[in-house]
Backbone as a ProteinNet text record, in pm:
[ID]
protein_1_A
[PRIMARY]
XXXXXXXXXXXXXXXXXXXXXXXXXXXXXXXXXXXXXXXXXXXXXXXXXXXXXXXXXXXXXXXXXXXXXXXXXXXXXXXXXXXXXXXXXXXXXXXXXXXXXXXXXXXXXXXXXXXXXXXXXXXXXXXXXXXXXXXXXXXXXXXXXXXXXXXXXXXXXXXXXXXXX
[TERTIARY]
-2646.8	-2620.8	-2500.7	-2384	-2263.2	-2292.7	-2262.9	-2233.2	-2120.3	-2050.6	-1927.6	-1927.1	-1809.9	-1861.6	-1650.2	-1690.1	-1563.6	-1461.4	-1511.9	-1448.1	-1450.1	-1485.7	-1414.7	-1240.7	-1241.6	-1104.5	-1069.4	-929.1	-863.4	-871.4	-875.8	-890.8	-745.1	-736.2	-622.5	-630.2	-566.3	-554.5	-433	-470.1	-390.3	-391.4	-269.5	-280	-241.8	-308.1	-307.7	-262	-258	-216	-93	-56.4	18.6	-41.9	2.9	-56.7	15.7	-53.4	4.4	-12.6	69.7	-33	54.9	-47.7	71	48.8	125.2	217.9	90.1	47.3	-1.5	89.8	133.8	186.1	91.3	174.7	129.2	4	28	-27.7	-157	-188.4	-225.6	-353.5	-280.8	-356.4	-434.9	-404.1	-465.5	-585.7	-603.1	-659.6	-770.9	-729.1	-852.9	-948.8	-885.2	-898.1	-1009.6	-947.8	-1012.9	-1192.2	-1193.7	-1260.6	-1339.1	-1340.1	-1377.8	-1391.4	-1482.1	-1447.1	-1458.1	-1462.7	-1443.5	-1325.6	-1236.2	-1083	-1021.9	-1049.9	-1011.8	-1012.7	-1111.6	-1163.4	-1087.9	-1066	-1017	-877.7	-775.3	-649.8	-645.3	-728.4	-646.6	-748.3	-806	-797.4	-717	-659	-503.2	-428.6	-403.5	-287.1	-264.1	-434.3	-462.4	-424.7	-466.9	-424.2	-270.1	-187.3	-75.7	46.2	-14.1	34.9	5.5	-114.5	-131.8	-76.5	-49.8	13.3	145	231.6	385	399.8	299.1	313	293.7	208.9	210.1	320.3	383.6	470.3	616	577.1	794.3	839.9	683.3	730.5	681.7	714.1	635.9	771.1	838.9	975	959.8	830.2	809.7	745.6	763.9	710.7	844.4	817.8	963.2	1013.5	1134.4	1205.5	1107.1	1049.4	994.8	858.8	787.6	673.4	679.2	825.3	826.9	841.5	935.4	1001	839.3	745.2	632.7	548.1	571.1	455.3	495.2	626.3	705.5	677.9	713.2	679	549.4	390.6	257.8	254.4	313.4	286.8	341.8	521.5	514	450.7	397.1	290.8	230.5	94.4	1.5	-17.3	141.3	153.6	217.4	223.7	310.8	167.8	58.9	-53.6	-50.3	-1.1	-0.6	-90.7	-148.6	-235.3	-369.7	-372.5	-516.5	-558.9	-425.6	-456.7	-394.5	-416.9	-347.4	-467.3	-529	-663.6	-561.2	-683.9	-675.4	-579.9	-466.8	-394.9	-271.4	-282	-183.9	-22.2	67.8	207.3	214.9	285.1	321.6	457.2	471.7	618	661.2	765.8	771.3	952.9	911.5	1095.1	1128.9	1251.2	1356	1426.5	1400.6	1477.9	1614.1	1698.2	1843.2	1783.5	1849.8	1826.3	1899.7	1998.6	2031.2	1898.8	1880.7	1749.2	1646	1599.3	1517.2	1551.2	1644.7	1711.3	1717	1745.6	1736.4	1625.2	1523.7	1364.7	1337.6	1362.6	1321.4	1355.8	1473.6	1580.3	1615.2	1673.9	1700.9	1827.9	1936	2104	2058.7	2130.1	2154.5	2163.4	2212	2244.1	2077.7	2058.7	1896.5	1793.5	1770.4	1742	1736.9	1888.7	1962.5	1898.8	1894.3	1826.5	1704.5	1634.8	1483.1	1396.2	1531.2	1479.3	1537.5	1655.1	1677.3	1593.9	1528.3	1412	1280.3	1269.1	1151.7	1177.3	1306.2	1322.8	1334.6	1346.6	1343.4	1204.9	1167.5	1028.9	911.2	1024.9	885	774.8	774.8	747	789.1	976.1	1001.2	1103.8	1114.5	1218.7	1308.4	1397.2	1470.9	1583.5	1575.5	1630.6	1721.1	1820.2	1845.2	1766.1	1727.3	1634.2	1462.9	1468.8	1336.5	1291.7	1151.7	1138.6	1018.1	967.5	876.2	809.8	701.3	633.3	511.1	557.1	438.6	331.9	359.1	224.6	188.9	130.9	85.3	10.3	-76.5	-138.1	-69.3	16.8	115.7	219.3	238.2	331.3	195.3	92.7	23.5	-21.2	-53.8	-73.9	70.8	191.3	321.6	357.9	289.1	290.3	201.2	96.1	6.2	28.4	120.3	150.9	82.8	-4.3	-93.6	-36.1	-27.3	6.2	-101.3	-60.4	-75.9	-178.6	-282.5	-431.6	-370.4	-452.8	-425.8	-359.7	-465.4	-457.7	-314.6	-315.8	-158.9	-66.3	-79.7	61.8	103.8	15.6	53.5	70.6	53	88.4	298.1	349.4	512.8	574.9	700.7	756.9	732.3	751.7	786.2	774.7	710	737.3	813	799.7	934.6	850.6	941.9	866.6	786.5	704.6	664.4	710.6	769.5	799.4	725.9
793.8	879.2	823.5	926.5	850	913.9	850.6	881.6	896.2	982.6	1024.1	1061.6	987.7	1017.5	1067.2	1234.1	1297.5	1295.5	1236.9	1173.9	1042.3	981.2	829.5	783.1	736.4	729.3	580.2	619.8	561.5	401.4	306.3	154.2	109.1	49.4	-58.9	-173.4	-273.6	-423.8	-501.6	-622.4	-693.4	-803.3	-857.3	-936.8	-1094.9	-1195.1	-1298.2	-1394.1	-1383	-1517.3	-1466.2	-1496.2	-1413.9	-1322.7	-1265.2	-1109.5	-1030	-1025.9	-1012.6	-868.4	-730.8	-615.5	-635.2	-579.1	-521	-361	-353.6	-173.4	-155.6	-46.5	-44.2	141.9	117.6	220.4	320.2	437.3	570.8	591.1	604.3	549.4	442.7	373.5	234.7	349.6	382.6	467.9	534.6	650.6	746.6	716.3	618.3	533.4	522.4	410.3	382.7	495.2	630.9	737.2	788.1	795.2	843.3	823.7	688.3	610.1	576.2	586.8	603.2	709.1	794.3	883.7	890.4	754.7	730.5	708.1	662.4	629.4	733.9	839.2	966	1065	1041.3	1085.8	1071.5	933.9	835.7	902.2	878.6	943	1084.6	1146.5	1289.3	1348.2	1280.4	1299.6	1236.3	1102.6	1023.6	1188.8	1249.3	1301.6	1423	1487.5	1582.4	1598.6	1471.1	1437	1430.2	1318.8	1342.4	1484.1	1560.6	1657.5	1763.4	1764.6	1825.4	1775.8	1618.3	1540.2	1598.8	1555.1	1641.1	1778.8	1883.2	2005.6	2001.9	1968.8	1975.5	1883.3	1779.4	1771.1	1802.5	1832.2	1918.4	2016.5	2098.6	2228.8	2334.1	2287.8	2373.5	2434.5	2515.5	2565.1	2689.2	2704.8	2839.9	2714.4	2647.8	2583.6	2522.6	2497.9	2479.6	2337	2314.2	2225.1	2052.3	2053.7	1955.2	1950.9	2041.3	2042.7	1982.4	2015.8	1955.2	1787.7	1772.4	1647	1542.7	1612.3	1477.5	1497.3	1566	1588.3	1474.1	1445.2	1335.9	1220.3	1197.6	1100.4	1015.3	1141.3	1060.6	1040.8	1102.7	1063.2	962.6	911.1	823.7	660.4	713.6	614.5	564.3	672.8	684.1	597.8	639.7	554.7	441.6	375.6	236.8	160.6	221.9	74	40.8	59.8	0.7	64.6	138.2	217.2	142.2	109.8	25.8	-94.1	-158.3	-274.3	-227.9	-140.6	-71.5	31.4	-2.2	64.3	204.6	310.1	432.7	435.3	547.5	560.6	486.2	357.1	314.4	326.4	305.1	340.8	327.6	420.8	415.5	369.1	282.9	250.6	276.1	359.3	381.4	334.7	241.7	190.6	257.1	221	317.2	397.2	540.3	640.8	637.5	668.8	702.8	847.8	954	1058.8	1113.4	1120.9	1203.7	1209.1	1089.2	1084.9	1191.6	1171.1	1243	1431.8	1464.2	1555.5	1609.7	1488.7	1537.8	1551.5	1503.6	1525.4	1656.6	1691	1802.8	1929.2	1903.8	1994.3	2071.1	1975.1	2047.9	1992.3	1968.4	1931.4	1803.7	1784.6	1599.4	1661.9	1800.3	1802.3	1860.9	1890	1952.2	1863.2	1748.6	1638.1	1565.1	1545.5	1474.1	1575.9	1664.9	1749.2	1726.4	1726.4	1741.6	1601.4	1461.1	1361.8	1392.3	1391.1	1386.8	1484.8	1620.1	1656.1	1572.6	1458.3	1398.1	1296.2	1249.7	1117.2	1193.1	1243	1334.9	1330.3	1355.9	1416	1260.7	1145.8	1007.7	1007	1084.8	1072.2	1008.5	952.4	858.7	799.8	666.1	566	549.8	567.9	535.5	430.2	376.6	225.5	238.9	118	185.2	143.7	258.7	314.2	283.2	299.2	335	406.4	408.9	543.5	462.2	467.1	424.1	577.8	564.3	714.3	642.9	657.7	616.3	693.5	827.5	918	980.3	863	963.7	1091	1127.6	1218.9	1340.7	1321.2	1440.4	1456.8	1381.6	1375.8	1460.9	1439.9	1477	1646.6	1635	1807.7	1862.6	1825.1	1904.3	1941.2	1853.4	1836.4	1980.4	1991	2104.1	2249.1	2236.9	2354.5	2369.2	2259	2288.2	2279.1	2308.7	2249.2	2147.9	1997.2	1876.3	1891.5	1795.3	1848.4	1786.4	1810.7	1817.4	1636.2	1537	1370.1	1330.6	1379.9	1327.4	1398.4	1550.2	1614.3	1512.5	1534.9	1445.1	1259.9	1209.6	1100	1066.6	1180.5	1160.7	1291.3	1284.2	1412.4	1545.6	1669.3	1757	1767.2	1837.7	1831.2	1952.3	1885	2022.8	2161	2252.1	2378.8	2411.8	2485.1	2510.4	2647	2655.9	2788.6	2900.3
-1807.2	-1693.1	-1617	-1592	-1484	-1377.8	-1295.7	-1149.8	-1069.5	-1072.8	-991	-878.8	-783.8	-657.6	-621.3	-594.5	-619.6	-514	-398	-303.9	-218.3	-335.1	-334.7	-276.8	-145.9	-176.1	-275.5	-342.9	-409.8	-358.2	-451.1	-419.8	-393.4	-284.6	-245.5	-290.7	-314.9	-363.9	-307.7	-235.6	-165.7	-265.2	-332.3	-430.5	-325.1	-353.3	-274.6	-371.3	-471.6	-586	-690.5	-765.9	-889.1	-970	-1002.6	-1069.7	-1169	-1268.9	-1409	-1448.3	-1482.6	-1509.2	-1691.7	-1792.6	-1894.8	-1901.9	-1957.9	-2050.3	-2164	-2175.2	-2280.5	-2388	-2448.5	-2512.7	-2547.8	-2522.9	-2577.5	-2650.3	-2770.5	-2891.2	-2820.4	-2764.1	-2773.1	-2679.9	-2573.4	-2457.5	-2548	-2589.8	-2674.6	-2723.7	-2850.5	-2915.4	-2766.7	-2679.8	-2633.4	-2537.1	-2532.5	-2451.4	-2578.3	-2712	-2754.8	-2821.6	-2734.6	-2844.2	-2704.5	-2591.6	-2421	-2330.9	-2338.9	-2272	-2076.8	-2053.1	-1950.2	-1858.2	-2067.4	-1976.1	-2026.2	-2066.7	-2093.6	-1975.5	-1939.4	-1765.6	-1685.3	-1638.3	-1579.1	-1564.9	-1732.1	-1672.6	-1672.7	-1684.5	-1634.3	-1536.9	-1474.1	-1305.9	-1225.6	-1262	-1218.1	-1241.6	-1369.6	-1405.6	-1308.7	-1290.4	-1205.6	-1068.8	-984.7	-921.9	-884.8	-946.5	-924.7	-916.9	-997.2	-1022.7	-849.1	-863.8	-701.7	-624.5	-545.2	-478.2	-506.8	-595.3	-624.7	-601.2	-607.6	-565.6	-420.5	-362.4	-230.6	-142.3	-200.6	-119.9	-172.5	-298.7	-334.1	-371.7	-380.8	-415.3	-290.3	-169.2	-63.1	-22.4	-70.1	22.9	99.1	129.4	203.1	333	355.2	477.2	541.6	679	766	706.7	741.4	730.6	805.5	893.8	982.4	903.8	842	778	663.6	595.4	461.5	458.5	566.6	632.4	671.7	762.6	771.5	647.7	592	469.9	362.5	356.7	255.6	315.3	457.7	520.3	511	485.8	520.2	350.9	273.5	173.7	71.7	143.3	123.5	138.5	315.2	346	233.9	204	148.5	9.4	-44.8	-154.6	-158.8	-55.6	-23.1	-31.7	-6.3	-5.3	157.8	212.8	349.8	445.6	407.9	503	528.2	355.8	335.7	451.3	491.3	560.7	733.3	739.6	864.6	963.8	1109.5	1135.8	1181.1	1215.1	1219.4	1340.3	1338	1470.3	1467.7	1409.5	1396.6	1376.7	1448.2	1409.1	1250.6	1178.4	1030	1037.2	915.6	888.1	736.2	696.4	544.4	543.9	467.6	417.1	263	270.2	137.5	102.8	147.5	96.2	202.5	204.3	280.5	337.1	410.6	491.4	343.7	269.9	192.7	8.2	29.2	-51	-42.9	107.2	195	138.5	177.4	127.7	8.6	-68.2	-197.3	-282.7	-249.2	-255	-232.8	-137.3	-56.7	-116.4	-174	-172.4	-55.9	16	172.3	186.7	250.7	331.2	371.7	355.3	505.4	629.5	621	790.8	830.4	738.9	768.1	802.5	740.8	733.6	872.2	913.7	1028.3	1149	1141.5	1252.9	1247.8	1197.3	1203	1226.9	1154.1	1240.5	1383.8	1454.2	1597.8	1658.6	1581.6	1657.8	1636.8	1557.5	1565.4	1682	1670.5	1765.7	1951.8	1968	2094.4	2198.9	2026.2	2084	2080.9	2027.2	2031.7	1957.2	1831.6	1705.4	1626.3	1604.5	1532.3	1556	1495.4	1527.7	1382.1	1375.7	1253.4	1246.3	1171.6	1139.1	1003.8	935	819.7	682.5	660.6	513.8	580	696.2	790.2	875.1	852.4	957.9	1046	1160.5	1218.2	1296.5	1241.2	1319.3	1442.8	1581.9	1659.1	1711.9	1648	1695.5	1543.2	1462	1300.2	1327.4	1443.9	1436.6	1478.7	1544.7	1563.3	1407.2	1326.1	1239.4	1123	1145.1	1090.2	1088.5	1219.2	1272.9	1219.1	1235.3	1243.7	1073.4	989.3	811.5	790.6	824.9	839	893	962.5	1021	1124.5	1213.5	1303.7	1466.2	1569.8	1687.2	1733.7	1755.7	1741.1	1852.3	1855.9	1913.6	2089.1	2167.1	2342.4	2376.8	2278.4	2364.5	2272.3	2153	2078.7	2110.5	2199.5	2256.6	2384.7	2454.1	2591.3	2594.9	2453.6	2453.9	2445.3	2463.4	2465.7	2513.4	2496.8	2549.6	2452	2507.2	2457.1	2249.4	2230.9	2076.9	2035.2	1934.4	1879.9	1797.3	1815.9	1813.7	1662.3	1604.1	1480.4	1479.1	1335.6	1301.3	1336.1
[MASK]
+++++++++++++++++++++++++++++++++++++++++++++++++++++++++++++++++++++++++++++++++++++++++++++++++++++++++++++++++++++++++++++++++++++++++++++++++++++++++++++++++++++

């Protein structure tokens, strides 16, 4: 009998010593997929997964420019690992991409980009640094990814937010 529990979130790991992973080839995968049907399972709910994750944050071009913009943002979080060791509420910090990166993800302009952070920074949602972003109200970056207007205690924690389509 297995037991699946379908909303498990995903395991974090803080490696404290040296840490070794290997490659296992194609071929090699297969074989043990086929011969496991646990790790058969295993990756193509990874595969499932990922695939939804990439649709929801790069193929949304019917959503505004600022929606698409924090939606990349929590999800680059998400996959940095840093959340794991980070309590709820907390300022987010995601390093790497350039603003034309950003852009080019998106498939959106730099100047599109460049606007939609100076409407984030305005509004004291974010701090940008170079190849950083610091978000100090995630829950507004959050509501604004959603399309939601940001709930009453995270509007009034800064100025003015910027408008939703």
């Amino acid at each position: 009998m297995e037991i699946v529990d379908e909303k498990a979130r995903t395991a974090a790991a803080e490696c404290l010593t040296t840490t070794w992973t290997l490659s296992c080839s194609l071929p090699r995968m297969r074989m043990l997929a086929d011969s496991e049907i646990a790790i058969m399972k295993g990756v193509a709910t990874n595969i499932a997964e990922r695939l939804m994750n990439n649709e929801r944050v790069y193929a949304n071009y019917r959503r505004s420019p600022i929606q698409r913009v924090c939606t990349l943002l929590l999800e680059l979080d998400r996959t940095s690992g840093a959340r794991a060791a980070r309590p709820p509420g907390a300022p987010i910090e995601v390093s790497g991409p350039t603003q034309a990166e950003l852009g080019e993800a998106l498939m959106l302009s730099r100047a599109t980009i460049e606007n939609v952070l100076a409407e984030m920074r305005m509004a004291d949602i974010l701090r940008t640094g170079h190849r950083r972003y610091s978000v100090s109200r995630p829950g507004v970056l959050r509501a604004l990814s959603e399309g939601k207007p940001p709930t009453p205690g995270a509007a009034d924690a800064g100025p003015p937010l910027p408008p939703l389509p």
